[in-house]
N, C-alpha and C positions, 0 to 999 in steps of 0.2 A: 619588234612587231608593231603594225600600225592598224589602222581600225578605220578608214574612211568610210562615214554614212551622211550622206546628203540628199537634200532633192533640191531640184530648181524651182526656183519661185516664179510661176505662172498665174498670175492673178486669172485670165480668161482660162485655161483650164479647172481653174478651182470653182468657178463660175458657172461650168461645163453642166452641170445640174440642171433637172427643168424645175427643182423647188429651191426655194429659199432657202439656204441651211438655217438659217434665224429663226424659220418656223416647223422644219423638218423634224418627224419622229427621230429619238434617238439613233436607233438600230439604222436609218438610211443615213447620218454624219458617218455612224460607222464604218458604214460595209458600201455604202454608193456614191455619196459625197465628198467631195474639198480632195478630189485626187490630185497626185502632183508627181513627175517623175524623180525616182528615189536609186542609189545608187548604194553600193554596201559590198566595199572593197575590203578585204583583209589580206594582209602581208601580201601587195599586189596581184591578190588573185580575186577577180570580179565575180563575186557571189550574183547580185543583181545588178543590172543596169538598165536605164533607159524604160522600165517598166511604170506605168502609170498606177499607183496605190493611191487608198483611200488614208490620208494623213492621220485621221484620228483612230484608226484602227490599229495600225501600227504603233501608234506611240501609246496608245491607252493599254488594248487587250494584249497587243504581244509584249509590252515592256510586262505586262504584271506578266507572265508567261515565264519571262526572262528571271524575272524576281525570284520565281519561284523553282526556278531549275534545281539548286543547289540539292533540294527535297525529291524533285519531281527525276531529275537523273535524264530523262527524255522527255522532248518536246517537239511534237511536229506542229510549226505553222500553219495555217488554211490562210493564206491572203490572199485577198480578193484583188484581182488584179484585172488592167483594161491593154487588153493583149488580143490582136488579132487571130492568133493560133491556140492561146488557152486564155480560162478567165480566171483559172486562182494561180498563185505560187505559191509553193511550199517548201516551208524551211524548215530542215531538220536540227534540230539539236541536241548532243548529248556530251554530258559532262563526264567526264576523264579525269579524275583528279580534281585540279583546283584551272582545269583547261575546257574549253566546249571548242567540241569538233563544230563546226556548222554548214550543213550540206543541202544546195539549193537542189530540189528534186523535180522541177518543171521543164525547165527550157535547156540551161548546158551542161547540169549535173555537178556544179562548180563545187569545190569544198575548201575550207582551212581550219585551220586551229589556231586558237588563241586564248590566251587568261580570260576567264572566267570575268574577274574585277575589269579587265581595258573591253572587254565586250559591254559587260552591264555600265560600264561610265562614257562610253561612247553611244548608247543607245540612250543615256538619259539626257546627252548633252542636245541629242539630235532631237528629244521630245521635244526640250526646251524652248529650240529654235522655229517646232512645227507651230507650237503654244502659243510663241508670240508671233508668230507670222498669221497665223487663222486670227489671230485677236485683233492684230492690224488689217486685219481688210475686212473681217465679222466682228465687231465690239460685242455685238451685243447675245455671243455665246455663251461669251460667261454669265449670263442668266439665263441660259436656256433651262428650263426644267429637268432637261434627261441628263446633258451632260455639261453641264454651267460648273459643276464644282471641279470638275476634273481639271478647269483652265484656273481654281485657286493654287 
C-alpha cells in the first residue's frame, strides 16, 4: 500500500491573499490563507487532486482529527476548498480495525483503505513539509500570536 500526499509549492498562490498572513487573525491562516494545491493519492486511487486547500488547516485541524480517530471511530472533514463548482471537500473517515476507509464526498466520490499508522505517518510527514515551506517564505509566523506555536 502507498500513501501519496503532496501539494506544489506556489509561492504567488500562497500570496493570493489580500492580507498579510504575518498579520492575519488566526481563523483566516486557517480557513482562507497560504492555499496550495494538494494532492492525496492512496494505493493509486486519487482521493484529491489538483484542489486548492488552505495549508494550515489541513495540517493543524485535520491532522489532530486524524489523531484522534482511533477514539473518535468517524470523522468527516469540512475543507475548505477554492473550487469553481464547490468551496469545501469533504473527507470521510472511518476506522475498521487497525485500517481507515477514507472517502472523498465532493467532487468523484473516490475512496481507499489503508493502515491506520501509513495514513497518520504520511499526513504528519506532509505537515512537516507544509511547516517548513510557510516558514520559508513567512518567517515570521512562528510568532504569530494565534498560531506561532504550532510551527514549534
Amino acid at each position: 500500500m502507498s500513501v501519496i500526499f503532496r501539494f506544489i509549492r506556489d509561492p504567488e498562490k500562497l500570496r493570493a491573499g489580500s492580507e498579510d498572513p504575518t498579520v492575519a487573525e488566526g481563523w483566516e491562516l486557517e480557513v482562507l490563507l497560504l492555499h496550495q494545491q494538494v494532492d492525496l493519492i492512496i494505493d493509486d486511487v486519487t482521493i484529491t487532486t489538483g484542489h486548492s486547500i488552505p495549508l494550515l488547516f489541513l495540517t493543524k485541524f485535520c491532522l489532530d482529527q486524524l489523531r484522534l480517530l482511533p477514539s473518535l471511530r468517524i470523522a468527516t472533514l469540512e475543507i475548505p476548498a477554492d473550487n469553481a463548482k464547490y468551496d469545501r471537500l469533504f473527507l470521510h473517515l472511518e476506522m475498521q480495525n487497525d485500517h481507515v476507509s477514507v472517502r472523498e464526498r465532493s467532487f468523484g466520490k473516490a475512496s481507499a483503505t489503508v493502515p491506520y499508522e501509513q495514513l497518520l505517518t504520511a499526513w504528519e510527514r506532509f505537515a512537516d513539509e507544509a511547516k517548513a515551506y510557510l516558514l520559508s517564505e513567512f518567517p515570521d509566523l512562528r510568532i504569530h500570536p494565534e498560531v506561532g506555536g504550532w510551527f514549534d
